[in-house]
Legacy VTK file of the C-alpha trace (Angstrom):
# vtk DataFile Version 3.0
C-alpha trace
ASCII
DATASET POLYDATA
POINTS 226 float
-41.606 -12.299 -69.535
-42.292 -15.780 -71.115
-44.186 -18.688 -70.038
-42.478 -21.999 -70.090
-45.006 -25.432 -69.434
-43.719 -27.238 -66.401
-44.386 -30.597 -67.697
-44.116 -32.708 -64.188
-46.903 -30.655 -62.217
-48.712 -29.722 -65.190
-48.589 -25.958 -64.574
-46.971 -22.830 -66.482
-43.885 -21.125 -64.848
-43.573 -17.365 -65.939
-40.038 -16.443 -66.258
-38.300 -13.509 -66.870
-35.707 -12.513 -69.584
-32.029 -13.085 -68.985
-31.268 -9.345 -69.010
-33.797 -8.544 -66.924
-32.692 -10.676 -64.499
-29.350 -9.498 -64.726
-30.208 -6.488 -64.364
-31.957 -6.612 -61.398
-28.785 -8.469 -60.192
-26.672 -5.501 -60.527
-28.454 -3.155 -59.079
-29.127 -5.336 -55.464
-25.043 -5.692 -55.816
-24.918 -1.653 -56.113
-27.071 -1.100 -52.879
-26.084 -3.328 -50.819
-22.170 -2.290 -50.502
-23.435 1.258 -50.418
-25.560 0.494 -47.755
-22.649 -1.265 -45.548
-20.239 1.518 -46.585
-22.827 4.015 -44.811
-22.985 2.161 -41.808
-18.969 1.742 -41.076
-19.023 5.531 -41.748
-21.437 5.933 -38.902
-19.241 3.529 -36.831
-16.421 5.141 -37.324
-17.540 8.945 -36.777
-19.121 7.599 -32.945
-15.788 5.439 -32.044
-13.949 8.821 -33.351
-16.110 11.012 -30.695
-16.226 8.484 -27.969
-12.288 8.508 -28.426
-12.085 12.192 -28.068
-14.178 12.536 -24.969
-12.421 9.670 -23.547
-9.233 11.861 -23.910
-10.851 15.131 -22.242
-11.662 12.740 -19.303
-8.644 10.935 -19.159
-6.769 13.746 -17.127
-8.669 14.452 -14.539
-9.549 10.941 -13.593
-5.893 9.623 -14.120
-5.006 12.569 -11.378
-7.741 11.108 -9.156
-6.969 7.727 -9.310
-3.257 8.356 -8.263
-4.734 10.495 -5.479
-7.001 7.481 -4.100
-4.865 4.573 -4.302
-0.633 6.052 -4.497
-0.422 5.023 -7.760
3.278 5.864 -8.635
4.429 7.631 -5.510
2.338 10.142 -5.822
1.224 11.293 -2.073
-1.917 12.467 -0.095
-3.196 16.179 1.226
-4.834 16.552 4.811
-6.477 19.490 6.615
-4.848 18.163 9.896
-2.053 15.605 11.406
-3.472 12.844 13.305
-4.691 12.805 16.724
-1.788 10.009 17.874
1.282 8.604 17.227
3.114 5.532 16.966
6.277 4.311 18.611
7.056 3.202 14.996
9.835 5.401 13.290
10.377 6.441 9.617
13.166 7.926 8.315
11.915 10.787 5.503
15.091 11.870 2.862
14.453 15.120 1.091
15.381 15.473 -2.891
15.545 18.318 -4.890
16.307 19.032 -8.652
15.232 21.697 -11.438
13.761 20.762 -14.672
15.150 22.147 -18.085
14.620 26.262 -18.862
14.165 27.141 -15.365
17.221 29.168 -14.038
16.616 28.056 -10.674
18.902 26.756 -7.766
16.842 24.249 -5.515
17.424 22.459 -2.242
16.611 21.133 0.842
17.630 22.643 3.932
18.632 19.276 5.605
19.455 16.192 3.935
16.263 13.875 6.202
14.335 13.867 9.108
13.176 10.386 11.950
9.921 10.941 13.256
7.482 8.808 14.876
4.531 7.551 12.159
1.583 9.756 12.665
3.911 13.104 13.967
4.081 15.658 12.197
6.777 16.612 10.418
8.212 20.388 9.259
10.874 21.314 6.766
12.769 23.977 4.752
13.236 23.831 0.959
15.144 27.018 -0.951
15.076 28.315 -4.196
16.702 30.784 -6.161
16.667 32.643 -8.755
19.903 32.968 -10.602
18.845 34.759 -13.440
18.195 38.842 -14.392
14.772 37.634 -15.694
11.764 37.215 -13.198
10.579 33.320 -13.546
7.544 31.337 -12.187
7.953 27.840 -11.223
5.794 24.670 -10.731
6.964 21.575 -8.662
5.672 18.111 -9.291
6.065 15.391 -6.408
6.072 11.950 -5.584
8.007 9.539 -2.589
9.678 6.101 -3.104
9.084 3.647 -2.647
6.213 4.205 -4.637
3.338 1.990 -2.372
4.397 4.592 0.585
2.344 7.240 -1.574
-0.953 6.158 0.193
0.039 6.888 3.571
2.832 10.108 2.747
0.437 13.400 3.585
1.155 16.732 3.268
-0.352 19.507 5.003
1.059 22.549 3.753
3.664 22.897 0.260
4.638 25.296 -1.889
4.006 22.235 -4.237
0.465 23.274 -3.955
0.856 26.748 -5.896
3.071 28.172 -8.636
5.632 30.348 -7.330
7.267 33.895 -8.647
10.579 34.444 -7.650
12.556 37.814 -9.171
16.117 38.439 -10.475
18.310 37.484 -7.875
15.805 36.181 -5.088
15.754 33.605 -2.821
13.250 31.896 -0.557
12.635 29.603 1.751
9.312 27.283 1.412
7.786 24.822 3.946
6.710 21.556 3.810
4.626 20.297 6.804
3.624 16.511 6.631
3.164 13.343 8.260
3.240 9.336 8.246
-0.380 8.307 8.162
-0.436 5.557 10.972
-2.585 3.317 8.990
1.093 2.413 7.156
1.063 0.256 10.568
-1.775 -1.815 9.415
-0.753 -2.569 5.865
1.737 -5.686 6.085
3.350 -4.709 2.350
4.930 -1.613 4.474
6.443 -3.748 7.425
10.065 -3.970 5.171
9.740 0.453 4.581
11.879 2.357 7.229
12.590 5.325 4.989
10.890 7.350 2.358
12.371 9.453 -0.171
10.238 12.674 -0.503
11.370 14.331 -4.363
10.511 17.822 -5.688
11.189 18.902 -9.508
10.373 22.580 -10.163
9.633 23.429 -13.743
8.669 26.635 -15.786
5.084 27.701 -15.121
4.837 29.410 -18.475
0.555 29.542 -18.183
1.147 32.246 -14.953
1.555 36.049 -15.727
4.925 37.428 -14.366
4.869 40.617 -11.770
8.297 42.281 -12.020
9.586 44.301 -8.913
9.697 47.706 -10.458
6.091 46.868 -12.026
4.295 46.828 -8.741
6.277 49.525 -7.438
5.328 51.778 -10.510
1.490 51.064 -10.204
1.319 52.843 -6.163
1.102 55.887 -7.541
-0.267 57.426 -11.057
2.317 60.434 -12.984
0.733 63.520 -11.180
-0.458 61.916 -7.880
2.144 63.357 -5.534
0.310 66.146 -4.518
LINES 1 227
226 0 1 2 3 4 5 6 7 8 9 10 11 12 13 14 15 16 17 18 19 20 21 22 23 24 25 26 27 28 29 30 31 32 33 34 35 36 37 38 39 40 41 42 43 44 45 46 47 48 49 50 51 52 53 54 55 56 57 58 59 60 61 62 63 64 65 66 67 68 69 70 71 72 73 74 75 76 77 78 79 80 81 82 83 84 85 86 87 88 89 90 91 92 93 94 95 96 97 98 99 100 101 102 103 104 105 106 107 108 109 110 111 112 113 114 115 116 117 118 119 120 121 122 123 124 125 126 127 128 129 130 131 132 133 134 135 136 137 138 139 140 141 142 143 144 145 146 147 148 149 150 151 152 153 154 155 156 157 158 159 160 161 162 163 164 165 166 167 168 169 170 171 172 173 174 175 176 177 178 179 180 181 182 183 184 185 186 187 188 189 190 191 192 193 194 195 196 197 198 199 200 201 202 203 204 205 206 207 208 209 210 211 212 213 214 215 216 217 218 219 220 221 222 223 224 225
């Protein structure tokens, strides 16, 4: 450290050496990256978490939403039809079709139905099982047009479960639904006079299979018969 006379105020100025400056200069140019480096790690990490929960969360409320509003066709459950009717009649078409690696035949019983809006309405779907292999399906659903998903409601559907059908077997599986009569009040569905109601069955790989000759062999243990 020297001291240098500052000749206009008449005082001494202490100043320090070149390389100490410098030196002190390096290291605040170390830190100060470091520093900045530490706190876009930190960033990072929570955006990385938030991201992951987000994902978690996404399913569930995705589902919800397209329960609430229709979004994409998808339709509505109800414990009960409604108390009244309308004069107003829909035409409901029934579709059917089986996704890839289930061995499955699937279709409706009758090609559509007219009912009033607000009746209820009943019919037959049949699958079968055309393999020698016992096979669980899954059937995801949705009507068109797709803003009719608001006021489509089901009541019953073999939508609602997986179903197990052995080598070989048929069945028959009912749908019972209605046209909610608030469609009446919503002027977007005054140009709709039929909706398309579409099952696709798929494999339901997550359920354990029961074969025939499985449940038959567990009535009775070896030694049992008396």
């Amino acid at each position: 450290m020297t001291d240098t006379p500052d000749t206009k105020r008449g005082e001494t100025v202490r100043t320090a050496p070149e390389g100490d400056r410098q030196s002190r200069s390096r290291t605040g140019s170390k830190t100060a990256p470091a520093s900045r480096n530490a706190r876009t790690a930190m960033v990072v990490s929570a955006v990385a978490a938030l991201m992951v929960g987000a994902s978690f969360a996404a399913v569930p409320l995705y589902d919800a939403f397209c329960r609430v509003t229709g979004w994409g066709g998808t339709t509505q459950r109800a414990a009960a039809a409604p108390a009244q009717s309308l004069s107003r009649k829909i035409t409901v078409q029934f579709d059917a079709t089986v996704g890839r690696g289930l061995g499955w035949r699937f279709t409706p019983l009758e090609p559509s139905q007219t009912l009033r809006v607000g009746e209820t309405g009943l019919v037959y779907y049949e699958a079968e099982n055309i393999t020698d292999a016992p096979l669980v399906g899954r059937a995801t659903f949705n009507v068109s047009p797709a803003k009719a998903g608001l006021y489509f409601s089901k009541i019953e559907c073999f939508c609602f479960t997986e179903q197990l059908l052995q080598p070989g077997e048929s069945m028959e599986m009912p749908v019972t639904y209605f046209v909610d009569p608030m469609l009446a009040d919503d002027v977007n569905m005054d140009d709709v006079h039929t909706i398309t109601l579409s099952y696709t069955f798929f494999p339901w790989n997550d359920a354990p299979v029961k074969t025939a000759s499985s449940s038959k062999g567990s009535a009775a243990a070896p030694g049992e018969d008396g």
